[in-house]
C-alpha positions, -999 to +999 in steps of 0.1 A: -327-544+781-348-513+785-321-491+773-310-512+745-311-503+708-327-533+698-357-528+720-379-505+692-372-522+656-390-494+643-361-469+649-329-491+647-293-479+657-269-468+633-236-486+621-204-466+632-186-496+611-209-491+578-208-454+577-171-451+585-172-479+552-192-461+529-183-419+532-147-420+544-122-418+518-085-413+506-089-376+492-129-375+507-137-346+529-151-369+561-119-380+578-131-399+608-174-410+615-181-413+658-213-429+664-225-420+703-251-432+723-258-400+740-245-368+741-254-334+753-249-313+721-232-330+691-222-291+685-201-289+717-185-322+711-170-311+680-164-275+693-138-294+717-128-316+693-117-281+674-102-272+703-081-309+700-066-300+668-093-323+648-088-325+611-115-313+587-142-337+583-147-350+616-186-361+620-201-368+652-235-381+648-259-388+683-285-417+691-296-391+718-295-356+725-301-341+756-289-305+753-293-296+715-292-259+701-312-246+680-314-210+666-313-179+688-304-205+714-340-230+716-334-261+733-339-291+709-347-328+721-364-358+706-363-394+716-336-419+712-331-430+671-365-408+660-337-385+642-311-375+628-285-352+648-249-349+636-223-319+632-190-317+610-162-300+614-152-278+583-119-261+581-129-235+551-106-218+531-127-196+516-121-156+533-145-152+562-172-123+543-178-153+525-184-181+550-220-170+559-230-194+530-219-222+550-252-228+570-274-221+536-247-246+518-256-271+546-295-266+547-294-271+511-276-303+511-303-318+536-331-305+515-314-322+482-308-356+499-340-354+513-360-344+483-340-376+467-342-401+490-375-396+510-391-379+479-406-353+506-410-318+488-387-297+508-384-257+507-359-237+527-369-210+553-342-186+557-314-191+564-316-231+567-347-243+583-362-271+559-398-266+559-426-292+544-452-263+535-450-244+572-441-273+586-403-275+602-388-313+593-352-301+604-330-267+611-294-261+608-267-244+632-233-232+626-210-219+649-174-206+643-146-222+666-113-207+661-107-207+627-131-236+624-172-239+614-191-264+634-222-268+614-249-293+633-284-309+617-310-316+634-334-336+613-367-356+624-368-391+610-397-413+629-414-386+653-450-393+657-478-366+658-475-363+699-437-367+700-433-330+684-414-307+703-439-279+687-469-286+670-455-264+640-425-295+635-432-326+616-411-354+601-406-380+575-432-407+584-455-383+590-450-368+556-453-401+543-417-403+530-408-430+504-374-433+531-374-435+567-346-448+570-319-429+588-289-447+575-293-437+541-308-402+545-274-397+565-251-413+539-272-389+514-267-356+532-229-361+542-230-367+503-243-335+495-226-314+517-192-329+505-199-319+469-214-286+476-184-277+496-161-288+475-179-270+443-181-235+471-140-241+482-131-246+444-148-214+437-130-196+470-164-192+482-182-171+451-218-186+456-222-175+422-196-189+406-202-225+419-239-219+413-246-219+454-270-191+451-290-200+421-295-236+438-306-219+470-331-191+453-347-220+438-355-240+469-360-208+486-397-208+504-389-170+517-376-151+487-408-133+472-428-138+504-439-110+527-421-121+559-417-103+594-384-106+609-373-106+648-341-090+652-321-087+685-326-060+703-366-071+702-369-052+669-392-062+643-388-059+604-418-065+583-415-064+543-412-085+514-380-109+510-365-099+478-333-117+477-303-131+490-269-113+488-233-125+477-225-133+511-256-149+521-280-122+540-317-120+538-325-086+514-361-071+529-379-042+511-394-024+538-405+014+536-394+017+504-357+008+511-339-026+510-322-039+545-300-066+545-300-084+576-272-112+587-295-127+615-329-127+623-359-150+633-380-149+604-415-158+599-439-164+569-469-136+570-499-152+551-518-135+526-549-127+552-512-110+579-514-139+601 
């Protein structure tokens, strides 16, 4: 019984059954909902699953992950049920110079459903960490597979204070969130991704045009900040974030020129350079 689900009512499994019930549809974009225990990397599930010929949609969503990604490749782990870690599959049609919205598209869908159903004031960190004042509650990863976009979301539910994988992270109890409850946070972000998709595909991927960019700029917490950016190559960039482009890069004024940068680690200078 020590490995059953039922063991800590605080942090209860989820229903493979009632999601498949509630978000997949005739004409829907989720085509098929797997519930697994344990996995190593929901990412390299799907990944094969591309591989498989899977249809768009496919969602694979983990009680337990043992060798998650994050960003700039971070190992990412957190005990069985305390979150939420789940990738889709998305089969865009959009042309490529215009898929790099994709993460962004799916950071902002978490911080929506969040900001709705746990009431937790959410900002984004480019280019999709979800940050509750410097606080990280949950980070995004997309990788391309083929012609396919494997987009995974790590998001933490129930951690407690000594739980953290960094004391930097935090998560919905702790923020006090009117919802804890992983069932319908889920149900709310595969919600918001679908329409924000759908609104992006419509639009053949003009963030402008299906209002992408204007919703992102205003949950932004990076645009306007003075930031300092790790780039590969162990380069640093340090300036003042000024925008977002059409296809989704950071713009930085540094040295009185703009960069635009497609990658980078970015962190939040405070006022006194810390």
């Amino acid at each position: 019984m020590l490995d059953s689900p039922f063991t800590d009512l605080d942090r209860p499994p989820l229903s493979q059954a009632a999601l498949t019930r509630a978000l997949v549809r005739p004409g829907g974009l989720w085509s098929d909902i797997a519930v697994v225990d344990r996995t190593g990397s929901t990412n390299a599930d799907l990944a094969q699953a591309v591989r498989d010929g899977a249809r768009q949609g496919a969602v694979v969503v983990a009680e337990s992950q043992f060798a998650g990604r994050g960003r700039l490749g971070r190992t990412w782990s957190a005990p069985p049920r305390s979150s939420l870690t789940f990738s889709v599959l998305l089969r865009p049609d959009p042309p490529p110079h215009r898929q790099g919205w994709l993460p962004l598209l799916a950071g902002l869908a978490a911080a929506s459903a969040v900001r709705r159903v746990a009431e937790v004031d959410v900002r984004l960190k480019w280019p999709n960490d979800l940050l509750v004042g410097e606080r990280k509650l949950a980070g995004v990863l997309a990788e391309r597979v083929d012609r396919a976009v494997v987009v995974g979301v790590g998001l933490n539910v129930s951690l407690r204070a000594d739980e953290l994988p960094v004391e930097t992270a935090t998560s919905l109890v702790l923020e006090g969130a009117a919802c804890a409850d992983r069932d319908p946070v889920l149900r709310a972000v595969l919600r918001e991704i679908e329409v924000h998709y759908r609104e992006w595909s419509e639009a053949d991927g003009d963030a402008d045009a299906c209002g992408l960019r204007a919703a992102y700029l205003g949950v932004s917490a990076t645009v306007g900040r003075r930031i300092r950016v790790e780039l590969p190559g162990e380069r640093v960039l340090t300036g003042q974030a000024v925008g977002v482009d059409a296809s989704g890069h950071l713009v930085v004024e540094s040295g009185g020129r703009e960069h635009t940068l497609s990658a980078g680690d970015v962190v939040h200078v405070r006022p006194d350079g810390s």
